[in-house]
KOLRO-516766 format. One record per atom (N, C-alpha, C): residue in one letter; x, y, z. Coordinates in steps of 0.2 Angstrom, whole numbers, plus 5000, padded with zeros to 4 digits. Layout:
<pts>
AXYZ
...
</pts>
This chain:
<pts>
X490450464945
X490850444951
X491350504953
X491450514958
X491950584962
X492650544961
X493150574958
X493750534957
X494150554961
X494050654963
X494750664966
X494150734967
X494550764974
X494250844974
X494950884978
X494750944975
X495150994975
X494951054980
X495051074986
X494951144987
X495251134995
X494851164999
X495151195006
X495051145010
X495351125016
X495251095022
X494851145027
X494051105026
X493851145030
X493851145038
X493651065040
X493651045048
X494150965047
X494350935051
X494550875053
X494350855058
X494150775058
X493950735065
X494750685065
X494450645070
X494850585070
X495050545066
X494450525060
X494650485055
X494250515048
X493850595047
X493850605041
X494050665041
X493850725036
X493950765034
X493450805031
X493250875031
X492850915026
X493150955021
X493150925015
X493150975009
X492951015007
X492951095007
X492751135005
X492751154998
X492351124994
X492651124985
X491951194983
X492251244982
X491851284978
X491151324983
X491151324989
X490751334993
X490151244996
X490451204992
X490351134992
X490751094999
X490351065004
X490751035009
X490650965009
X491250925006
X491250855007
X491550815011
X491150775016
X491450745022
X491650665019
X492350675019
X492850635017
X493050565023
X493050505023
X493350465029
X493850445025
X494550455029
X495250455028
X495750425034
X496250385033
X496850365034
X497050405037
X497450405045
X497750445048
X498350475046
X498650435042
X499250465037
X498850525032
X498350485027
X497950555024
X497750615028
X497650605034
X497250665037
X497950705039
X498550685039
X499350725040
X499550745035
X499450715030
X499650755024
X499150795020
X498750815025
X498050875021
X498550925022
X498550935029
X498951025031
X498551045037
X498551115038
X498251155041
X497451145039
X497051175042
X496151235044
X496451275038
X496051255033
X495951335028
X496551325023
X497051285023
X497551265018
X497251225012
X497551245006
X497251205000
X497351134999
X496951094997
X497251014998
X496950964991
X497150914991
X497150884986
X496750804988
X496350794987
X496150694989
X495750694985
X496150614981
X495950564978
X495350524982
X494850494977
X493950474981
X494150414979
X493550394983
X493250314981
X492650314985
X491950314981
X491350334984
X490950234984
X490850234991
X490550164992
X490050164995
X489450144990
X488850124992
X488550074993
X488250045000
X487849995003
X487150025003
X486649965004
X486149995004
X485650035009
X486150065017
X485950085021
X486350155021
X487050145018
X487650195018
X487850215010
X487950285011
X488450305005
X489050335009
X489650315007
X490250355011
X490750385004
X490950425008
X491750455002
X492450445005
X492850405001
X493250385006
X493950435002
X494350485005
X494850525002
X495550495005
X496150505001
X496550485000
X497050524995
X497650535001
X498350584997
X498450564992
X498850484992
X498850474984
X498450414981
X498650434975
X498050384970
X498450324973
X498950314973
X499450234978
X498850224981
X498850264989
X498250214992
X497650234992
X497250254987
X496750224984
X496550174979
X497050164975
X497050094973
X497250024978
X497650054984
X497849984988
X497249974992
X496750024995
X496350044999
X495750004994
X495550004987
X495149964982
X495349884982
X496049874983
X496249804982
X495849764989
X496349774995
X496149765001
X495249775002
X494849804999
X494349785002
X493849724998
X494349704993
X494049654986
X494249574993
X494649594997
X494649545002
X494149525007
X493949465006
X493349455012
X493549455017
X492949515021
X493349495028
X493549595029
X493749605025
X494149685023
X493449735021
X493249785025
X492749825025
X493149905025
X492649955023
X493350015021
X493650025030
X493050015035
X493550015042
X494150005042
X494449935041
X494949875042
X495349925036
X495249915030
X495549945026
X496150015029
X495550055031
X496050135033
X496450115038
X496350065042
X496550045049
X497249995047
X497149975040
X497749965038
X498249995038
X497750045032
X498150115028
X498550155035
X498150165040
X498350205043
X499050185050
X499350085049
X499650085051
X500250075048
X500150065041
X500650065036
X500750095031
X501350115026
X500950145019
X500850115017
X500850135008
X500850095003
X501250045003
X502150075002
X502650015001
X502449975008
X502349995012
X502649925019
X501949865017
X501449895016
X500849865013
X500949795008
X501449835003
X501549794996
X502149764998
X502549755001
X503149725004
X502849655008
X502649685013
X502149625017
X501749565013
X501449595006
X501049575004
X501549514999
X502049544996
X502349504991
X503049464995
X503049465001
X503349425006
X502849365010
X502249395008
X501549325012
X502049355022
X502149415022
X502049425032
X501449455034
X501149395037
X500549425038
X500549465046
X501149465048
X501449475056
X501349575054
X501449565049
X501549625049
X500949685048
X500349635044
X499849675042
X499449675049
X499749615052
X499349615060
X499449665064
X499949705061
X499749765068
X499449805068
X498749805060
X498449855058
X497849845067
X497549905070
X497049875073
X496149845072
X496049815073
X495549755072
X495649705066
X496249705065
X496649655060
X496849575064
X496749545064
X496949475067
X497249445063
X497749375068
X498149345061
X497649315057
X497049275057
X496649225051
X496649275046
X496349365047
X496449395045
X496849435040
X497249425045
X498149455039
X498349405034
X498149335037
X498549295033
X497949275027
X497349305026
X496949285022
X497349335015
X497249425020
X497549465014
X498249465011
X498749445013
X499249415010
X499449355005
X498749305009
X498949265002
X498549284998
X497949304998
X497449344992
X497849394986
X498249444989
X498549504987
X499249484985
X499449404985
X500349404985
X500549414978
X499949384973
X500149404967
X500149484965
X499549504966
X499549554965
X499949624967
X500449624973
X500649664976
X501049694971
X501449674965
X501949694962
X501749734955
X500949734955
X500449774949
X500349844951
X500149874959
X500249914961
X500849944962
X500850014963
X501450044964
X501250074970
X501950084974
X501750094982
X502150184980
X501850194986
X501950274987
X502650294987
X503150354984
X503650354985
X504050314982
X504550284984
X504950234979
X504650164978
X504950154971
X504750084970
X504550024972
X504449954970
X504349904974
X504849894977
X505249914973
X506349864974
X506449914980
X506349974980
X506850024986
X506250004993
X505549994991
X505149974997
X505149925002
X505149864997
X505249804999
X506249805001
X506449834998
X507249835001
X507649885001
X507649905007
X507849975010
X508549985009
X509149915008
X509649925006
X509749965000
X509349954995
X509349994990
X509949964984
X510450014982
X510950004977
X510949914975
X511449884977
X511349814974
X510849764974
X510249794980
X509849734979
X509049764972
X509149834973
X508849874971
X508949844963
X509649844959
X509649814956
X509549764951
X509549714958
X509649644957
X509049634954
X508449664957
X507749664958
X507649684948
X507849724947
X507749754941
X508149714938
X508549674935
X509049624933
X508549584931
X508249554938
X507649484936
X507049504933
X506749564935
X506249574930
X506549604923
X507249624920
X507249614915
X507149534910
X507449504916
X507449424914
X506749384913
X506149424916
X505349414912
X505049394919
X505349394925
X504949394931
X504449444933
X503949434937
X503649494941
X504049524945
X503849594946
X504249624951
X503749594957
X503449574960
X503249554964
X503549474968
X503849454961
X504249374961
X504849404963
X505049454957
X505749474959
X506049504966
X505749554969
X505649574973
X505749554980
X505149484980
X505249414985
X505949394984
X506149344979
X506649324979
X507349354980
X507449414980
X508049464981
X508049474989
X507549494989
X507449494999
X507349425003
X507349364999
X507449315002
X508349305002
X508449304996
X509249284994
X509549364999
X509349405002
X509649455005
X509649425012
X509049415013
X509049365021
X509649295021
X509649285016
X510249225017
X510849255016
X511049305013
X511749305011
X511949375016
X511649415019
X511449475022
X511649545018
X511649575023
X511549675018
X512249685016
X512949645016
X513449655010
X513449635007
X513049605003
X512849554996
X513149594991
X513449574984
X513549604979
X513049594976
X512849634969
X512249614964
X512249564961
X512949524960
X513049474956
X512749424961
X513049424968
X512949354969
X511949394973
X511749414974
X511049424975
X510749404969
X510849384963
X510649394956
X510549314957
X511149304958
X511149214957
X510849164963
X510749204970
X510349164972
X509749174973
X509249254969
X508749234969
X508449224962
X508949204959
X508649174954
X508649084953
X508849074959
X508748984960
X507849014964
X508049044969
X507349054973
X506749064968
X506849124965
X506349114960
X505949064954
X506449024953
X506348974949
X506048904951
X506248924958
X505948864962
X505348854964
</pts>
């Protein structure tokens, strides 16, 4: 299987790309975000694959990082989630806002991918809510993803997975206990109300 390929940006459409590996041209379909971070015509580039074959289709599906290729693999393990829907995800969200949404169960939010519907969102949400905190999102962690205030709740986040939580548990419950106490929380007291949330 093609894991990852490496060489020049030959042409781009709307939603793939042509890799030129070696005198080799592979047409890539990609996330609107992936097809931004390629570059220029003729610049060297880098996309992680994931090659899908149906009985009438073979496609290659490329992606800037190995993050939303593995998100890109979870979300299509969802009934209902075709790679279409999938990039259409990808390409309204990244990784973190993906894995945020996901270990919050806001399916509001995965709805504004387009041809995503709420029965839809809220399938992949609850499907993926455990799972969200296994992945690593692009960029900063779950803790700076899912909480932009950073410092104290960032944290607090790391505190309760020391204490044997998921960070997908932890994570929920810090940005719950942040909703209720708001963004000048201390770490202490962030700590102790999501640690009733989480136990609950």
């Amino acid at each position: 299987m093609i894991a990852k390929l490496k060489g020049l940006l030959d042409e781009t459409g709307a939603d793939w790309a042509v890799i030129d590996v070696s005198g080799v041209g592979y047409l890539v379909h990609c996330s609107s975000k992936t097809l931004a971070a390629l570059g220029e015509k003729g610049e060297a580039c880098t996309v992680y694959t994931d090659l899908q074959v149906s009985e009438n289709d073979m496609r290659l599906l490329g992606f800037a990082e190995a993050a939303e290729r593995d998100w890109f693999r979870l979300l299509t393990q969802v009934q209902g989630v075709g790679s279409k829907v999938a990039l259409a995800i990808l390409s309204a969200l990244s990784t973190g806002e993906v894995q945020q949404a996901c270990a919050r169960g806001d399916a509001a939010t995965v709805a504004r991918a387009q041809g995503v519907g709420p029965k839809l969102a809220g399938r992949i949400v609850n499907e993926l809510k455990d799972k969200a905190g296994a992945l690593p999102a692009s960029g900063p962690g779950m803790a700076a993803a899912a909480l932009p205030a950073g410092g104290a709740s960032a944290d607090a986040v790391s505190a309760l997975e020391n204490l044997g939580f998921k960070p997908a548990v932890a994570a929920r419950a810090v940005a719950a206990a942040q909703g209720e106490l708001g963004e000048g929380a201390s770490e202490g007291e962030l700590i102790r109300v999501a640690l009733k949330k989480a136990a609950g």
